[in-house]
N, C-alpha and C positions, 0 to 999 in steps of 0.2 A: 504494500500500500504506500509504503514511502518513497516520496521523488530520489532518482538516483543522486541528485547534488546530496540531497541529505546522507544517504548512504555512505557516501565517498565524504565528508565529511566526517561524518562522527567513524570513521574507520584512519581517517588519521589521524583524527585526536586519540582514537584507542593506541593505535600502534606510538605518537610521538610521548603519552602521557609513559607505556610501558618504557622506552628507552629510556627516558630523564627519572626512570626511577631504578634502572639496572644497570645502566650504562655509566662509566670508569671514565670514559674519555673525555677529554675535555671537546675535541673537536667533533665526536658524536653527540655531545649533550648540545652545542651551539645549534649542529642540522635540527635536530627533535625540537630545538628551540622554534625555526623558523618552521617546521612541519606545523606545529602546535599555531603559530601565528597564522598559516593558512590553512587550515580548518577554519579559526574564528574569523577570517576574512571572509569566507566561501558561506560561514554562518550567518553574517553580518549582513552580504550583500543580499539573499535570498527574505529574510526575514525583515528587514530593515530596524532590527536590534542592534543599539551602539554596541561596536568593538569593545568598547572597555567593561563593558556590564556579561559582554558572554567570555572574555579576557578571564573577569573575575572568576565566572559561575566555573571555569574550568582549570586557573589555578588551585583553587581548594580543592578539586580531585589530586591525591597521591596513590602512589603503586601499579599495581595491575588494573586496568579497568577491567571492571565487567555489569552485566545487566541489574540493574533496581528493580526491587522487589513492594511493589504496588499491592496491599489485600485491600477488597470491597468487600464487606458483609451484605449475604441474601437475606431479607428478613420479610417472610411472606404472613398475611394476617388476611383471611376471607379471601381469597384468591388475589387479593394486593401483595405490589410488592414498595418496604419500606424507603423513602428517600428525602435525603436531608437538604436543604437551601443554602448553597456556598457563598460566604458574605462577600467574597474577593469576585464575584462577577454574577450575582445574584440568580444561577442556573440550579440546576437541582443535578445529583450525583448519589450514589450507593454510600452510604457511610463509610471511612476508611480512611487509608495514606501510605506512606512509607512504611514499612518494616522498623522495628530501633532494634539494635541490638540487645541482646540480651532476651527477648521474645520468642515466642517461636509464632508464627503464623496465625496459629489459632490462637495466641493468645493480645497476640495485635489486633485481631478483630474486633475482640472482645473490649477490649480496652478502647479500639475508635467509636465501637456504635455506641458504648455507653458515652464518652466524650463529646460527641456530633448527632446523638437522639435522645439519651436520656433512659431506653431502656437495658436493660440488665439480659445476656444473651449467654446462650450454650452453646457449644458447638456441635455442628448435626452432620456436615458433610464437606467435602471438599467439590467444589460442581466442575471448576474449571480451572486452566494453567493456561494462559493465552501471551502470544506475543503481541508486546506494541505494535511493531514492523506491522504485521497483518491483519491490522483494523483499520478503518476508517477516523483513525487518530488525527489531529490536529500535529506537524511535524515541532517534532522538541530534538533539544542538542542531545539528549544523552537515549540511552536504550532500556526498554524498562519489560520487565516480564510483570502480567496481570493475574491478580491471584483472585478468585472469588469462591469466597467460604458462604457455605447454607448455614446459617443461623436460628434457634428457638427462642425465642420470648419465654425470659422467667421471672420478671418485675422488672420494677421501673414505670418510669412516666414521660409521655413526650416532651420532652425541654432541650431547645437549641443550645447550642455549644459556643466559647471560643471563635470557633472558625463556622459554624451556622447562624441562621438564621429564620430558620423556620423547621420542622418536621411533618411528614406526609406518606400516606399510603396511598399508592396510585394502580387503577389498574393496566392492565398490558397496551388496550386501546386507547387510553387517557392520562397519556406521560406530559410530562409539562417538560420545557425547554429543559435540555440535558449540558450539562457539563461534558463536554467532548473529549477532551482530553483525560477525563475522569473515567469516564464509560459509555458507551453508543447506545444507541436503540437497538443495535444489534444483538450487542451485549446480553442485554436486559430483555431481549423476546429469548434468546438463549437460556436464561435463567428461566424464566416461564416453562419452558420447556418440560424443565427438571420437576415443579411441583404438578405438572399433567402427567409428568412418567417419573414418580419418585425413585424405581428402578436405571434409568437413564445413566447410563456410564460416564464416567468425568471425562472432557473435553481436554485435550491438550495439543495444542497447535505442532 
């Protein structure tokens, strides 16, 4: 799904971030310098995001790169499924985020939908393992693998977070404006899927 400029970018930001963090040499480390500066140019010009703000976003990566680990919590109630109101562009998204360390998957879920809905959740199933690359994603500088865990309601009460700003059960045919970069309509008919055939094998791209 993503444009080849994107591609060829963030594969040399992979490859120059790996040199400047293994490489001895001084005049190896200079190239991986200028590699890494074109990526953010190639970044820059597609996206019309200043040089120095994706500069940033890509110095604070150290080591080996590899793919971000994204969980979305399923949380279905009457044939709806749960979703939260993101204050930072006022669409609606699956409850969720980044991975922290220290977590394990199912227990990052657990921790966002109580943080971004309010209620208090189990974990029931793993539905899907999706790549960034082959959605319908909005293009971002880095590579991110999509986790979506089936969630149970076990208390709690609807109350926005932090980083929300509202909470809602929506059914499959009456989604409101989706956070894209978060998760597709695609997505989300795919999760549907799973509570019409709770038998339904997990997804992995």
């Amino acid at each position: 799904m993503n444009p080849k400029w994107l591609e060829w970018a963030q594969k040399i930001q992979s490859l120059s971030q790996a040199g400047l963090a293994f490489s001895k040499n001084a005049y190896d480390l200079e190239r991986y310098e200028e590699l890494r500066s074109l990526s953010i140019e190639i970044m820059s010009e597609y996206t019309n995001v200043e040089k120095e703000k994706i500069k940033d976003l890509f110095t604070h990566e150290k080591g080996y790169q590899t793919p971000k680990a994204d969980v979305r919590g399923a949380v279905f109630e009457d044939n709806k499924i749960l979703l939260v109101k993101e204050k930072i562009n006022n669409k609606w998204s699956l409850p969720g985020g980044f991975c922290d360390v220290g977590l394990s998957p199912a227990e990052n879920v657990i921790k966002e939908i109580k943080e971004e809905s309010g209620y208090e959740v189990t974990y029931k199933k793993l539905l899907a393992l999706l790549d960034y690359h082959k959605h319908p994603h909005p293009p971002q500088p880095f590579h991110y693998y999509k986790i979506f865990i089936q969630c149970d309601i076990i208390g709690g009460n609807p109350v926005s977070g932090l980083e929300t700003s509202d909470v809602g059960f929506f059914e499959e045919n009456h989604l409101p404006e989706l956070s894209q970069g978060r998760n597709t309509e695609s997505q989300i008919r795919l999760l549907f899927e799973f509570l019409r055939n709770p038998e339904k094998e997990t997804v992995c791209d």
